[in-house]
Residue frames as qw, qx, qy, qz and C-alpha x, y, z in Angstrom:
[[0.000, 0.890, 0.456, 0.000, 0.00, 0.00, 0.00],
 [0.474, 0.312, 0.016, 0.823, 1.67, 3.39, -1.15],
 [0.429, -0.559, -0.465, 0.536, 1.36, 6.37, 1.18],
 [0.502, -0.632, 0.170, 0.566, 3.82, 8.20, 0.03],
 [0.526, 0.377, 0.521, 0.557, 3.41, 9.30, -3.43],
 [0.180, -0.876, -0.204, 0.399, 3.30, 13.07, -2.67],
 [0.515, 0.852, -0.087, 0.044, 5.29, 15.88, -5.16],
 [0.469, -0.726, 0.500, 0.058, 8.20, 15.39, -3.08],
 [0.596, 0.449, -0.654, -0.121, 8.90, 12.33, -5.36],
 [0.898, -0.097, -0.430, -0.003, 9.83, 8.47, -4.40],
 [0.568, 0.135, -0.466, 0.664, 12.74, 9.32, -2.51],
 [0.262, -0.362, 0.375, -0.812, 11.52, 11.90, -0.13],
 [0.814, -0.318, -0.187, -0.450, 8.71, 8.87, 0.62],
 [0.818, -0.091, -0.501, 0.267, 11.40, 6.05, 1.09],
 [0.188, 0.353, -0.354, 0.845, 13.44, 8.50, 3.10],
 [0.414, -0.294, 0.494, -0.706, 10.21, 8.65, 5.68],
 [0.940, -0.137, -0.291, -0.111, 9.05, 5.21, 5.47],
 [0.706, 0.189, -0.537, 0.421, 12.70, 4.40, 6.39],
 [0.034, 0.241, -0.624, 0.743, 12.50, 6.77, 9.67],
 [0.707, -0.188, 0.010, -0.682, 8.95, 6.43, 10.18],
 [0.907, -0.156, -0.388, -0.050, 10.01, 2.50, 10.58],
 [0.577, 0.233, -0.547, 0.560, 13.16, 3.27, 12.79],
 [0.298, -0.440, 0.301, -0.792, 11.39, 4.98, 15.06],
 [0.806, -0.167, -0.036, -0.567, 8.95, 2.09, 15.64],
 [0.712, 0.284, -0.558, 0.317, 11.92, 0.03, 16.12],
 [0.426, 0.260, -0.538, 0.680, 13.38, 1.75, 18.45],
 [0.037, 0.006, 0.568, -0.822, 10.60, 3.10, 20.53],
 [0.574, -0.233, -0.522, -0.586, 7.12, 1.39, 19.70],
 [0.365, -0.553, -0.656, -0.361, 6.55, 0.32, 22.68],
 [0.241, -0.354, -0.434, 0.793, 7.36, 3.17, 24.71],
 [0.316, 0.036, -0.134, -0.938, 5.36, 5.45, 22.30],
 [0.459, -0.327, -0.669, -0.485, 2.62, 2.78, 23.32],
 [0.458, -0.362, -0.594, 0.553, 3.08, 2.72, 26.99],
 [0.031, 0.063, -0.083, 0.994, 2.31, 7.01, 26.54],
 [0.164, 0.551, 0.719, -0.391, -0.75, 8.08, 28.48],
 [0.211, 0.564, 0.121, -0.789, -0.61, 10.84, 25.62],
 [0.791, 0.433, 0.408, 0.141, -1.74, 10.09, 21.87],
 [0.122, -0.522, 0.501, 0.680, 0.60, 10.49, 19.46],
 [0.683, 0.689, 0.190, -0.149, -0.78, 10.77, 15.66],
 [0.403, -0.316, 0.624, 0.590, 2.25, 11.00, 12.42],
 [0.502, 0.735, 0.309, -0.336, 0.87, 13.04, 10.33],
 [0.222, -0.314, 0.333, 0.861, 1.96, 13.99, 6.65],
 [0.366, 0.152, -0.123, -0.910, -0.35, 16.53, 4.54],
 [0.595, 0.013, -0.639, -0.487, -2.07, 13.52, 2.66],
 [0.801, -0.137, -0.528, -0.247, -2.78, 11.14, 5.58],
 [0.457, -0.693, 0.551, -0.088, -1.89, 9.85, 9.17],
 [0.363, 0.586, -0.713, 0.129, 1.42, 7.45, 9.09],
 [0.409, 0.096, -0.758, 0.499, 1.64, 6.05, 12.60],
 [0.254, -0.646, 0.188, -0.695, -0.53, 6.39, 15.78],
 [0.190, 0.145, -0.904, 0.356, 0.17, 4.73, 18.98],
 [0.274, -0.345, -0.879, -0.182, -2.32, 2.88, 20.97],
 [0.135, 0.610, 0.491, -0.607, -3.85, 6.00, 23.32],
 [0.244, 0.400, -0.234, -0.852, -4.82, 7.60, 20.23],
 [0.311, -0.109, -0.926, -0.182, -5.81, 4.26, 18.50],
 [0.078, -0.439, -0.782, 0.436, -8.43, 4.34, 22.15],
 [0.023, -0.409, -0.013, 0.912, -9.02, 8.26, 21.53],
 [0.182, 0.267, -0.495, -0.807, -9.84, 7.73, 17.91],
 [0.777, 0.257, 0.347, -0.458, -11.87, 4.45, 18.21],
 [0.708, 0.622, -0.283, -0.177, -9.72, 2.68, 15.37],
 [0.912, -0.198, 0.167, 0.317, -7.11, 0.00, 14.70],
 [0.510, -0.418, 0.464, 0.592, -3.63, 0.24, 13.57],
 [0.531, 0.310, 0.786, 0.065, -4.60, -0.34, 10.47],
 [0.194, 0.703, 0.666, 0.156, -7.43, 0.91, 9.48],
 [0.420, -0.684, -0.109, 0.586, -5.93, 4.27, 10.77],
 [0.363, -0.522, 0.393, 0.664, -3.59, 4.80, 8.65],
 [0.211, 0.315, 0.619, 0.688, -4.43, 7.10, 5.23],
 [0.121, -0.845, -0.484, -0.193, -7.48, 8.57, 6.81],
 [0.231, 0.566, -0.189, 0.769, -6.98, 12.14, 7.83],
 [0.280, -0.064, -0.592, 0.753, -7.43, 13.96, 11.26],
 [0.298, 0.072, 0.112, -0.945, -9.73, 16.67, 10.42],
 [0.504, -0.241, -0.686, -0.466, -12.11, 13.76, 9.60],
 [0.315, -0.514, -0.704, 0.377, -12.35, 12.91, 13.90],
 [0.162, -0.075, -0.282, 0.943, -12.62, 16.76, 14.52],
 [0.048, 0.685, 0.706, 0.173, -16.24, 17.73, 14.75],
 [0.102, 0.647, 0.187, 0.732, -17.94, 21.05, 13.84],
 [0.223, 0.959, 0.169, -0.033, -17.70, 23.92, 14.68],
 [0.601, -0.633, 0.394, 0.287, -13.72, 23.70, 14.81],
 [0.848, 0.235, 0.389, 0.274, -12.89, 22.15, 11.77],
 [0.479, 0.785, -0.035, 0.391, -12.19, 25.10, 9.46],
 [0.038, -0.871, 0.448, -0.197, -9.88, 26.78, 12.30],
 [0.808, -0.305, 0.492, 0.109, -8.49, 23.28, 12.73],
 [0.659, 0.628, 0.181, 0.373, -7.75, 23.14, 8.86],
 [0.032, 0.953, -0.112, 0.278, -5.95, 26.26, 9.28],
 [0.378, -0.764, 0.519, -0.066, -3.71, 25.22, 12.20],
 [0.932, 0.174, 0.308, 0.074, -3.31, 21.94, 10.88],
 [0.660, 0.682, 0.086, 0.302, -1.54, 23.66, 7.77],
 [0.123, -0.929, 0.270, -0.221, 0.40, 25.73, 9.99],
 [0.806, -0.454, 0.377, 0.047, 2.41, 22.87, 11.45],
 [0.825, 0.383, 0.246, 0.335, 3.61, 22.07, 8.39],
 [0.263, 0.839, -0.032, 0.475, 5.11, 25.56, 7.76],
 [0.083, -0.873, 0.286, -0.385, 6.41, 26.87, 10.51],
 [0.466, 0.235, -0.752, 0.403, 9.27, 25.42, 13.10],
 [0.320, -0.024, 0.612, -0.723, 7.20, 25.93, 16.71],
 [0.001, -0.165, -0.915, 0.369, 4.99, 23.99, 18.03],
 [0.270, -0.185, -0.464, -0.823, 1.15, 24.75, 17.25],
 [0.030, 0.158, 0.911, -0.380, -1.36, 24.69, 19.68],
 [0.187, -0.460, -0.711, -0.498, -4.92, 23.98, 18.46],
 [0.483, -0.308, 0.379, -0.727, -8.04, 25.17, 20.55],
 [0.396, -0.162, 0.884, -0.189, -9.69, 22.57, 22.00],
 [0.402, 0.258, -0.690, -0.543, -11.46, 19.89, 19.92],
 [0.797, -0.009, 0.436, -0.418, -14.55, 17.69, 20.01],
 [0.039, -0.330, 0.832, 0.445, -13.72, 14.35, 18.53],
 [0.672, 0.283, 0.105, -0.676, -16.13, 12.64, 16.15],
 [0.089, -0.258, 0.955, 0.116, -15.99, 9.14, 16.73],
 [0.493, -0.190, -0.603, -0.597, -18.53, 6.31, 15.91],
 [0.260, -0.184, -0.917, 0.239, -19.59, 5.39, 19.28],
 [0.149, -0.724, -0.276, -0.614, -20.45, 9.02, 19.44],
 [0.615, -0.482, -0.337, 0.526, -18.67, 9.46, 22.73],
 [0.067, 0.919, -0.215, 0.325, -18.01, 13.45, 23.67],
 [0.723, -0.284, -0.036, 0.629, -14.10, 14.00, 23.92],
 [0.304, 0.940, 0.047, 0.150, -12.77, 16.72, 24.23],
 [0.774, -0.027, 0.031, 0.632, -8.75, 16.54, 23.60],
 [0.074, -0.927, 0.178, 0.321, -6.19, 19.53, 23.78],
 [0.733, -0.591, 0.083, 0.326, -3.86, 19.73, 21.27],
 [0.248, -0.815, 0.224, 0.473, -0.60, 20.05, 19.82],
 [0.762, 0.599, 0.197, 0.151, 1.07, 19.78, 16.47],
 [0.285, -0.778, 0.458, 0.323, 5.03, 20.25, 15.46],
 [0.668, 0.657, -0.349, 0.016, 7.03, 19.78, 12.40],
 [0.861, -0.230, 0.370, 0.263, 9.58, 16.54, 12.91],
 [0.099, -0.748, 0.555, 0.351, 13.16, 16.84, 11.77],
 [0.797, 0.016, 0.585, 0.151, 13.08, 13.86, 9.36],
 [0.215, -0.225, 0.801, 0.511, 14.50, 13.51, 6.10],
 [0.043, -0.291, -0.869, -0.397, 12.39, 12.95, 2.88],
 [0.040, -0.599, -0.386, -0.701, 8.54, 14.25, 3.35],
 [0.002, -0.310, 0.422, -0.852, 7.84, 16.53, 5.39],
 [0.560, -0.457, -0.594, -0.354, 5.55, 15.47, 8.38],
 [0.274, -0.418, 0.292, -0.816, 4.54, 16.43, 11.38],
 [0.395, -0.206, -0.814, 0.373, 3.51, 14.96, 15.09],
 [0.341, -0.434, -0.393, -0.735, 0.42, 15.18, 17.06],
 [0.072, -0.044, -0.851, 0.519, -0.52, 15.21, 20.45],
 [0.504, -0.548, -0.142, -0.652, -3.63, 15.19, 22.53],
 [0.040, 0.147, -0.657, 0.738, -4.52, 15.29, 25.71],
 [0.303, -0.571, -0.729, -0.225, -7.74, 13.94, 26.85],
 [0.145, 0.192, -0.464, 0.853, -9.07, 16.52, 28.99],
 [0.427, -0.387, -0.654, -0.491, -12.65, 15.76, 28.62],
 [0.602, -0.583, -0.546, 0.026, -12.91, 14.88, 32.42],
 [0.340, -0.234, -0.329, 0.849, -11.28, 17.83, 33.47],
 [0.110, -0.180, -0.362, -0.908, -13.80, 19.94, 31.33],
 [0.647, -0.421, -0.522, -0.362, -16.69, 18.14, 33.01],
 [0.527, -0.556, -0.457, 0.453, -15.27, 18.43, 36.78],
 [0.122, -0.133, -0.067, 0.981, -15.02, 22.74, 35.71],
 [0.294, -0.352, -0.325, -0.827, -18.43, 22.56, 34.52],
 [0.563, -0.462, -0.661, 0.181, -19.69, 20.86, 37.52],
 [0.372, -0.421, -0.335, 0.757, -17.75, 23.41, 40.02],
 [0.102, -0.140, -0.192, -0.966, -19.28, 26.30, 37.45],
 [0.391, -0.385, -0.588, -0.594, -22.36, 25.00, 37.89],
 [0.483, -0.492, -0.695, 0.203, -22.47, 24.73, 41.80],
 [0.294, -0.202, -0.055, 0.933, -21.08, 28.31, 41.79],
 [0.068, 0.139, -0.331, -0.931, -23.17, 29.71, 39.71],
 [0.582, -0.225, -0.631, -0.462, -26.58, 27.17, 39.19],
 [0.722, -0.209, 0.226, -0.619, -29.67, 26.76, 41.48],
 [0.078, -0.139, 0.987, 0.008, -28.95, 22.29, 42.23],
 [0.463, 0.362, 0.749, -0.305, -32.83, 21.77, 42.44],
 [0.477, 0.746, 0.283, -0.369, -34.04, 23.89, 39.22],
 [0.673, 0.138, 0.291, 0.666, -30.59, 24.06, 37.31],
 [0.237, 0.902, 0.084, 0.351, -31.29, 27.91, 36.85],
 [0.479, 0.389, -0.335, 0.712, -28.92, 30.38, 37.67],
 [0.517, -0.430, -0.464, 0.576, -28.45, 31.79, 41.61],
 [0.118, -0.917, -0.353, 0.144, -29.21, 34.85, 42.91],
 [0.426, -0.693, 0.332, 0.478, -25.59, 35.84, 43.41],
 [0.325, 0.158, 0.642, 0.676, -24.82, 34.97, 39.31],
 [0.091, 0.710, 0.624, 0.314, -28.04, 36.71, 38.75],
 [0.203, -0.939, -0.096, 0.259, -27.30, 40.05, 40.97],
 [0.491, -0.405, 0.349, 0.688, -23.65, 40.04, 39.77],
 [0.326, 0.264, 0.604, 0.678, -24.56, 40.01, 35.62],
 [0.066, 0.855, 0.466, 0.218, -27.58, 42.09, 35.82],
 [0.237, -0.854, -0.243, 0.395, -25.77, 44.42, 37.61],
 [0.366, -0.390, 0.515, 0.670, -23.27, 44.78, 34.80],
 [0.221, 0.472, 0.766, 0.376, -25.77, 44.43, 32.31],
 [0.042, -0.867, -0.465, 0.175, -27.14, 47.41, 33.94],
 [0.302, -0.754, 0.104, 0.574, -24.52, 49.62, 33.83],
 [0.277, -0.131, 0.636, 0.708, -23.52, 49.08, 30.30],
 [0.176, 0.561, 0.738, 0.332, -27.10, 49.78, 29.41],
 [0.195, -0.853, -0.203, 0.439, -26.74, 53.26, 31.23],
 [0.301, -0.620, 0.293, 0.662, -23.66, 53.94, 29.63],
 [0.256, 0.080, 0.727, 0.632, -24.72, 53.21, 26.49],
 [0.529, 0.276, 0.213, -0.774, -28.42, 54.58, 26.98],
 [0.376, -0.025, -0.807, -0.455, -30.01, 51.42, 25.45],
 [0.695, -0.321, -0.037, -0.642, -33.05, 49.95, 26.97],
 [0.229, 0.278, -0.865, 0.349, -33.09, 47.40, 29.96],
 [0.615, -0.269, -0.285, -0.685, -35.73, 45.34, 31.35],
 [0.041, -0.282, 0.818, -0.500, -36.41, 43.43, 34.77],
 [0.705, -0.270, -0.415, -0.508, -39.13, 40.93, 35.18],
 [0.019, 0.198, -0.933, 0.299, -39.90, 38.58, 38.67],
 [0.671, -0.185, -0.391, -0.602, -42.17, 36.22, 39.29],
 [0.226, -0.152, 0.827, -0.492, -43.62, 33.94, 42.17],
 [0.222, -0.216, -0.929, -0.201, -45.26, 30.54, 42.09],
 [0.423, -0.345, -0.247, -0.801, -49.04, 31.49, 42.82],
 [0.793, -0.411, 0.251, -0.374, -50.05, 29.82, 46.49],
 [0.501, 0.362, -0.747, 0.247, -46.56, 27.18, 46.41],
 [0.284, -0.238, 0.720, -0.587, -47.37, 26.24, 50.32],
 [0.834, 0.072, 0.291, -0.462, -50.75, 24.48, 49.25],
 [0.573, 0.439, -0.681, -0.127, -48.68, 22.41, 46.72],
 [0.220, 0.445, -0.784, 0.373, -46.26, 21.58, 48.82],
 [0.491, -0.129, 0.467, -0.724, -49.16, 20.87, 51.54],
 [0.806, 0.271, -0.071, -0.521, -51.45, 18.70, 49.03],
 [0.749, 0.592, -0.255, -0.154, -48.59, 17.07, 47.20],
 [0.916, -0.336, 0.007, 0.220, -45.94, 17.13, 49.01],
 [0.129, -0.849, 0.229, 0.458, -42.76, 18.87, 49.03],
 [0.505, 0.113, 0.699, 0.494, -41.32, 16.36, 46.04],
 [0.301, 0.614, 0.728, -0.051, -43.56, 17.61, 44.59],
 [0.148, -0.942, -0.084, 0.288, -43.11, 20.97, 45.18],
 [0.412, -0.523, 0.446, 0.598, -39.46, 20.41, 43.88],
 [0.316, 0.215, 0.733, 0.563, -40.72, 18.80, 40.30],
 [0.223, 0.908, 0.353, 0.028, -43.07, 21.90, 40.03],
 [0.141, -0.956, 0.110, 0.233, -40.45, 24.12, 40.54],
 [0.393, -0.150, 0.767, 0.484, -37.89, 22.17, 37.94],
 [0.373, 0.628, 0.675, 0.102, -40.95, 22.38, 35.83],
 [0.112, -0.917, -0.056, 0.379, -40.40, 26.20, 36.00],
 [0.254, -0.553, 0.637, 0.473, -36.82, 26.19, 34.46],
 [0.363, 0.036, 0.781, 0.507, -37.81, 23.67, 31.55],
 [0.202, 0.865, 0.443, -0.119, -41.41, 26.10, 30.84],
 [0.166, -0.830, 0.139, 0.514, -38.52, 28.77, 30.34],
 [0.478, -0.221, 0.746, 0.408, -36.43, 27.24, 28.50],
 [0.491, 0.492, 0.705, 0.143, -39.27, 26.39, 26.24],
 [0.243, 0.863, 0.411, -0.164, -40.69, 29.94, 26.00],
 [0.095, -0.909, 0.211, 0.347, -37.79, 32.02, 25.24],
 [0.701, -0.099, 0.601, 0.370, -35.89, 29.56, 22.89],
 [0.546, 0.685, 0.460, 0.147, -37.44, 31.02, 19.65],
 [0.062, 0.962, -0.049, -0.262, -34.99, 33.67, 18.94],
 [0.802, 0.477, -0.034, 0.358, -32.54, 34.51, 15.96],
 [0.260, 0.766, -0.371, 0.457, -30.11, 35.89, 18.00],
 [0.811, -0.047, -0.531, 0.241, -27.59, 33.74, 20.51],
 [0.146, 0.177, -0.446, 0.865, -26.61, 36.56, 22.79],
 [0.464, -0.242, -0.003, -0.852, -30.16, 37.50, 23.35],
 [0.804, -0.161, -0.545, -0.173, -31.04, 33.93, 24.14],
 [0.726, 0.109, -0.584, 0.345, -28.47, 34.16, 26.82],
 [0.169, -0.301, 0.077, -0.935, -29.74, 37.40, 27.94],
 [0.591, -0.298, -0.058, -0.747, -32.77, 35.75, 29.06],
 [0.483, -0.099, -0.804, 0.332, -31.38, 32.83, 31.22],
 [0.660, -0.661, -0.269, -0.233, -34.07, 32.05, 34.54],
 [0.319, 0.113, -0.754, 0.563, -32.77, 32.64, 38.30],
 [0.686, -0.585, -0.433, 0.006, -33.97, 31.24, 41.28],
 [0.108, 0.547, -0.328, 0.763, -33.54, 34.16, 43.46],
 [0.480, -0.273, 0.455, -0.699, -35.59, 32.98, 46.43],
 [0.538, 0.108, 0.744, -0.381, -38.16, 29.60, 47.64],
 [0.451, 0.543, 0.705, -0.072, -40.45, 29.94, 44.71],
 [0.243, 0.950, 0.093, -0.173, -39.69, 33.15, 43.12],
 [0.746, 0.167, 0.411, 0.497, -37.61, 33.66, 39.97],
 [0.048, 0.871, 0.053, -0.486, -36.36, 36.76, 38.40],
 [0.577, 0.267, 0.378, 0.673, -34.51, 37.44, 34.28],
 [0.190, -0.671, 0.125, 0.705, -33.41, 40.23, 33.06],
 [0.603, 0.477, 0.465, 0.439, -33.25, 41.76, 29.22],
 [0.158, -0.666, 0.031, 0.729, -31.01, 44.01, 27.84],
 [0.017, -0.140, 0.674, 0.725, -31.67, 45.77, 24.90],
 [0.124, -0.534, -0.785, -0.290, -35.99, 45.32, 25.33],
 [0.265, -0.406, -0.045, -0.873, -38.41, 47.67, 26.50],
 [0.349, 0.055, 0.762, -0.542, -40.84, 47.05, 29.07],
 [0.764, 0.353, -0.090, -0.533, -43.69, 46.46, 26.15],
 [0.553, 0.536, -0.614, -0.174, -41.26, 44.02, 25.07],
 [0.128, -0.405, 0.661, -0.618, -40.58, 42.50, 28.54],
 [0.598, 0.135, 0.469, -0.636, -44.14, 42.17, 29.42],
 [0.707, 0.357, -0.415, -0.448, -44.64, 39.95, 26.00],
 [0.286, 0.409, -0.791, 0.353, -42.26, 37.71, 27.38],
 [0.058, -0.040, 0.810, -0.582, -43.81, 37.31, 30.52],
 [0.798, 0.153, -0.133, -0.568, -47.74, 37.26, 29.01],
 [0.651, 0.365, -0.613, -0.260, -45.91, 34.40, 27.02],
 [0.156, 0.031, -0.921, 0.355, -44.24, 32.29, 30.41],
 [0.436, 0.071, 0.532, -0.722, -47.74, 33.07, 32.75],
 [0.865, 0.285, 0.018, -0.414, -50.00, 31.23, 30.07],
 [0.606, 0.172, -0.777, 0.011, -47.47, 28.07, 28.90],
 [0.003, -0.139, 0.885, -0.445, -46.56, 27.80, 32.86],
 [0.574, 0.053, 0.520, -0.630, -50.61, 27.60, 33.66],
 [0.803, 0.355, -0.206, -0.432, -51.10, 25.36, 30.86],
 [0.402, 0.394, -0.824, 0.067, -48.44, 22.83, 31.65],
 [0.836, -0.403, -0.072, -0.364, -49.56, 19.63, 33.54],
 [0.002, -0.589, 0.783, -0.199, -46.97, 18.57, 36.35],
 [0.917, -0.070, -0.342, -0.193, -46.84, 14.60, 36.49],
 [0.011, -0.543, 0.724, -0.425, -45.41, 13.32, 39.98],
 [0.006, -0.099, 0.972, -0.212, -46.06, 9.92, 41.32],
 [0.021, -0.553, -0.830, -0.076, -49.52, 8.96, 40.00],
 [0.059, 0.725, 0.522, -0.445, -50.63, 12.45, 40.49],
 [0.281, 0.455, 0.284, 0.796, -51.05, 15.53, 37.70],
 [0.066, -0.802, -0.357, 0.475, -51.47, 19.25, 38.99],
 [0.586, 0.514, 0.094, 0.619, -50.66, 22.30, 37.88],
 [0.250, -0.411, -0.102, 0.871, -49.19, 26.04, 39.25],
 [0.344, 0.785, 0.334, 0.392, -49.47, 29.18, 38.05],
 [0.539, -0.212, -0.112, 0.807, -47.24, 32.23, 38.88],
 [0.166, -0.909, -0.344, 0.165, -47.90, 35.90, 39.21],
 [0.611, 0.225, 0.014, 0.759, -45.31, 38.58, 37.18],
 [0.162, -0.885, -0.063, 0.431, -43.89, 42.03, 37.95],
 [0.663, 0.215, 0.174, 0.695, -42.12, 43.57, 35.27],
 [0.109, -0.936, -0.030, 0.334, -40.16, 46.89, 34.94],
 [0.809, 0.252, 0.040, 0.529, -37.76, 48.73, 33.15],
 [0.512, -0.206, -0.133, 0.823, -34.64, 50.73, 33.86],
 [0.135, 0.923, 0.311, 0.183, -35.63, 54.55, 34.20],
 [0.488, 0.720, -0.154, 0.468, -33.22, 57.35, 34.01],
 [0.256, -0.758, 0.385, -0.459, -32.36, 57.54, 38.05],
 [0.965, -0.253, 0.065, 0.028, -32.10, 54.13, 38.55],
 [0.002, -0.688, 0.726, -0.003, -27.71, 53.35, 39.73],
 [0.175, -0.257, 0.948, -0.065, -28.45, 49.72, 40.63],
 [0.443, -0.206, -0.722, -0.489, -30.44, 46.61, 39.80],
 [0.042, -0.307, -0.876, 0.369, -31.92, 46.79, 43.13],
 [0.212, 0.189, 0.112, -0.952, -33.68, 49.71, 41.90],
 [0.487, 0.165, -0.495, -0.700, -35.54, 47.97, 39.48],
 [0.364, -0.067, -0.929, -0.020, -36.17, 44.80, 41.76],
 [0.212, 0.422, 0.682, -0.558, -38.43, 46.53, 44.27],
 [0.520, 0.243, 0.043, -0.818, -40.39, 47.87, 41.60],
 [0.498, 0.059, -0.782, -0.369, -40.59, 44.68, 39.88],
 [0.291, -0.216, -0.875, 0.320, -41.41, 43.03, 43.38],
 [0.300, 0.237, 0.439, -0.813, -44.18, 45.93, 43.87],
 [0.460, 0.213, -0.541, -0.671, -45.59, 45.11, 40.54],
 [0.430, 0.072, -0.896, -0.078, -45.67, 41.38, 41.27],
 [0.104, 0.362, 0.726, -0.576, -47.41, 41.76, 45.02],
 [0.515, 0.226, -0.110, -0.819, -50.03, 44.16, 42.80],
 [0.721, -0.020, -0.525, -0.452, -50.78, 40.94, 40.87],
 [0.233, -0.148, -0.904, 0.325, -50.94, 38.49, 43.96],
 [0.293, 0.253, 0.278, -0.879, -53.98, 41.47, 45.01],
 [0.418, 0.303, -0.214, -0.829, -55.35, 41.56, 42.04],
 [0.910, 0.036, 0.191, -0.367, -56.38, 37.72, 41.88],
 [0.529, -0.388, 0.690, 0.305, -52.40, 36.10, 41.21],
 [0.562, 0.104, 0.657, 0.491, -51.64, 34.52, 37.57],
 [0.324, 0.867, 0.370, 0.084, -51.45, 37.57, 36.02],
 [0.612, 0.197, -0.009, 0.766, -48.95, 40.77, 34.66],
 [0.241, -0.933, -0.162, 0.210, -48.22, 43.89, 36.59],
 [0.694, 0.263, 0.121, 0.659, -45.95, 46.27, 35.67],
 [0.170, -0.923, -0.283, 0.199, -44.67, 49.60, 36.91]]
């Protein structure tokens, strides 16, 4: 099977067959015994990859070899993989990729760091590959982000993430005079649930909350703005988002939109179906407001107005 038929001509091929086997002589199975993968790469194909990459890659010896890298690398990476890829070739330092999801057939998420360097051999030029599995460090930082930062019962975001951004959110919407909107809401009598149902209960209504969000706000063509409108659990029962860049007309649409899915959704908990319903305040940012607390008591005066006024329903001041 020929490899090695590249412009370089026959001789630049034999020339790395011949190291590409002395290496594997001399140190195959220490470059199998590495906890890191190593790949042997040259423009047209991989060469050589020891057996943590072989694990990494899902593949045999074999079968490996000819097929390319950027074939494991899954989107959205590829093209600025392509890119560094080519760089290795060219340049004498080391190349470090960003990180990379690999795209294997078991359909396992990895996610590998790495590296890429141009090898002193004779004949064609080619070029060595590390990675680094880091996959289970990436998943024990999103864990510790998420206890920092995420409600454990509802998976929304914490008061303290939620006072910290809005309050930046606020300030950049001052300085920029752009509009800025504050909505909160509270589950509508949550004690009789809990009473009736049980506090379980009580929890898988209030998870219910977070995936009703989720639902309602998804529909937008714009990825910042989606992120803009992440749910926190700021209290027991009571939830509060923010939106920069909406109006209060805009705000209130929003919240029309959660107060009629959430009372329409039927919660299913151990043989039993209820439902909730929740009560909104919404406000936006007015020209004396300095902080976002300014804008939570009015949202929280708004919201007690509709608990008066007969609960599942929008207030706004």
């Amino acid at each position: 099977m020929d490899f090695f038929d590249d412009e370089q001509g026959t001789d630049d091929a034999l020339l790395t067959n011949k190291n590409l086997i002395d290496t594997q002589e001399k140190l195959g199975t220490l470059l199998d015994l590495m906890p890191t993968g190593l790949i042997i790469h040259q423009l047209q194909g991989i060469l050589y990859a020891n057996q943590q990459a072989l694990t990494l890659f899902e593949e045999n010896a074999h079968d490996i070899v000819g097929k390319h890298i950027l074939d494991f690398v899954a989107e959205p990476l590829r093209e600025q993989s392509t890119e560094m890829f080519m760089s290795a070739f060219q340049q004498d330092k080391p190349v470090r990729f960003p990180e990379i999801r690999l795209q294997v057939p078991s359909g396992a998420k990895r996610i590998l760091q790495v590296t890429a360097g141009r090898l002193p051999w004779e004949g064609t030029t080619v070029i060595q590959i590390l990675f680094e599995d880091i996959t289970e460090l990436k998943w024990q930082a999103e864990e510790l982000r998420k206890l920092t930062f995420n409600d454990p019962l509802t998976g929304a975001y914490n008061r303290r993430f939620f006072i910290q951004n809005a309050e930046i959110a606020l300030h950049k919407s001052i300085r920029e005079k752009t509009a800025f909107s504050l909505l909160t809401f509270d589950v509508d009598w949550f004690k009789k649930v809990n009473d009736t149902y049980g506090h379980l209960a009580g929890d898988e209504a209030l998870k219910t909350i977070t995936r009703v969000w989720n639902e309602t706000t998804r529909h937008s063509d714009d990825e910042n703005r989606r992120r803009d409108r992440q749910l926190a659990r700021i209290g027991g029962e009571e939830f509060a988002a923010f939106f920069p860049g909406l109006s209060l007309t805009q705000a209130r649409g929003i919240a029309e939109r959660m107060r009629e899915n959430l009372a329409e959704t039927k919660i299913a908990y151990d043989n039993i179906t209820f439902s909730i319903s929740a009560s909104f305040g919404v406000t936006t940012r007015l020209d004396g407001d300095k902080k976002i607390d300014d804008l939570i008591r009015r949202a929280d005066r708004a919201l007690y107005r509709a608990k008066e006024n007969g609960r599942n329903r929008v207030e706004f001041e």
